[in-house]
C-alpha positions as CSV (number, residue, x, y, z in Angstrom):
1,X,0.0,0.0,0.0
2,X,1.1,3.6,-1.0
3,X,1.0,5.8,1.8
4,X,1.3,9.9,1.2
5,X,1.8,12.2,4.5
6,X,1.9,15.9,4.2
7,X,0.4,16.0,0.7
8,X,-1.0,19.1,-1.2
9,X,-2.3,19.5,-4.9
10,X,1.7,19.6,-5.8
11,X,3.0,17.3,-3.8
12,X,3.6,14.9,-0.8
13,X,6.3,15.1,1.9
14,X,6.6,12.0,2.4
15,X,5.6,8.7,0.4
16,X,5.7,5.2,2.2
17,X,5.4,2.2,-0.1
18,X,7.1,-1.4,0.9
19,X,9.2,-0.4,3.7
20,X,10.8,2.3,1.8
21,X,10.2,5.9,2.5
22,X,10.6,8.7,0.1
23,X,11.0,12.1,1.0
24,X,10.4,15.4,-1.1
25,X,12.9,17.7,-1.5
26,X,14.2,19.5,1.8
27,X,15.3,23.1,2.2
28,X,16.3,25.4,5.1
29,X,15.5,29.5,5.0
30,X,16.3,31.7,2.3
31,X,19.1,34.3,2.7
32,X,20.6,31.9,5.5
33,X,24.0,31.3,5.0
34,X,25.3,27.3,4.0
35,X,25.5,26.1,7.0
36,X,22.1,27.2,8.5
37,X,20.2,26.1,5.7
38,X,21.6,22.5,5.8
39,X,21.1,22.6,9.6
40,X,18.0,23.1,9.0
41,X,17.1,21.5,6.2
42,X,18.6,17.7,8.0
43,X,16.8,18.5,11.2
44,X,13.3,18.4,8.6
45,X,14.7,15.1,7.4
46,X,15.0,13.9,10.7
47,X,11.2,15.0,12.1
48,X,9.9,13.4,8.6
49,X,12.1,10.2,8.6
50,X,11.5,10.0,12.6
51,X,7.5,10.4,11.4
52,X,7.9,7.5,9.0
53,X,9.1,5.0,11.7
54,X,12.9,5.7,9.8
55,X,15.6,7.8,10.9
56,X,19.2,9.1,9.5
57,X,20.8,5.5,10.1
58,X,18.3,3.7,7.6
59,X,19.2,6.2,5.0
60,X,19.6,4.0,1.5
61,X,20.2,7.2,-0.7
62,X,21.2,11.0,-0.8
63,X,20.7,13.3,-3.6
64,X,22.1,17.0,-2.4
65,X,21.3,19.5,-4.4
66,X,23.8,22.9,-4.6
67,X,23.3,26.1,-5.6
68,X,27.1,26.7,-5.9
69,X,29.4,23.9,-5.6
70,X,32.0,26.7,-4.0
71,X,29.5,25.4,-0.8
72,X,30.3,21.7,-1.3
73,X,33.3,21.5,1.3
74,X,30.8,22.9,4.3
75,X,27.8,21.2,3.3
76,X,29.8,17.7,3.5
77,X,31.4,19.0,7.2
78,X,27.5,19.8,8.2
79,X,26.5,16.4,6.5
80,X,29.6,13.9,7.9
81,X,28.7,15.5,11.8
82,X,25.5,14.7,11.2
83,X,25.6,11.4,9.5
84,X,25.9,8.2,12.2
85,X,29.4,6.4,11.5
86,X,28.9,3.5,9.7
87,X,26.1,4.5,8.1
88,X,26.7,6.6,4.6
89,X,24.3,6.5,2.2
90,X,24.7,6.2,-1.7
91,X,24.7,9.7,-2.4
92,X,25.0,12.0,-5.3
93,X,25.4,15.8,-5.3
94,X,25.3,18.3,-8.1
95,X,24.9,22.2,-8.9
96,X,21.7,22.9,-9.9
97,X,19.2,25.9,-9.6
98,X,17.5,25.6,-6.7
99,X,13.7,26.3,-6.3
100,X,13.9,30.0,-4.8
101,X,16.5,32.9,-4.9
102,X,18.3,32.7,-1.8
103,X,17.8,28.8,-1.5
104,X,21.4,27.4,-1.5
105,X,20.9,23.5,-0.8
106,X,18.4,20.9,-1.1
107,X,18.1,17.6,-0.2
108,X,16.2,14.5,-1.2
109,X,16.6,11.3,1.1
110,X,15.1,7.5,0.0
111,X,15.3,5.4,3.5
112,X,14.2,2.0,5.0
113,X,11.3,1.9,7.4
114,X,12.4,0.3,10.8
115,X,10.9,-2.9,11.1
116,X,9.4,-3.6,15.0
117,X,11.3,-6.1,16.6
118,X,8.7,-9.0,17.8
């Protein structure tokens, strides 16, 4: 079963089919600087993943997406304190334009749901 959690006319949030969770696109505050924005932006990914019965260590894939790659050294600092040891993802990053002016990273997560323990 396909299941859809924060879902307007454009889009879901977050989309739960077969154990795997998918999560839309995730961006800090425009005008932050890097740093904040990714804060920000992996503490979303943690409420939605936590709200999917998932979390950061069942992470199966990372797409991050940069508005200037000249940000690519902090956003990896941000994203290697943040990211359990032992627990990397496949990930891909890439300079792109990113939704909004002022928006200077996003980030798209796929993770496993954690299965209860009987």
């Amino acid at each position: 079963m396909i299941t859809r959690g924060h879902t307007d006319a454009r889009m879901s949030q977050i989309v739960t089919f077969q154990n795997f969770v998918f999560l839309a696109g995730q961006v800090g505050n425009p005008g932050d600087d890097i740093v904040k924005q990714t804060l920000d932006t992996l503490s979303k990914i943690d409420a939605l993943l936590s709200e999917a019965n998932s979390s950061r260590e069942q992470i199966l894939h990372a797409q991050i997406w940069l508005d200037d790659m000249r940000d690519f050294a902090a956003v990896n600092k941000v994203w290697e304190e943040w990211m359990p040891s032992g627990h990397a993802p496949a990930r891909a990053s890439g300079e792109v334009r990113v939704g909004r002016p002022g928006l200077k990273v996003e980030i798209l997560v796929t993770a496993a749901q954690i299965q209860p323990s009987y």
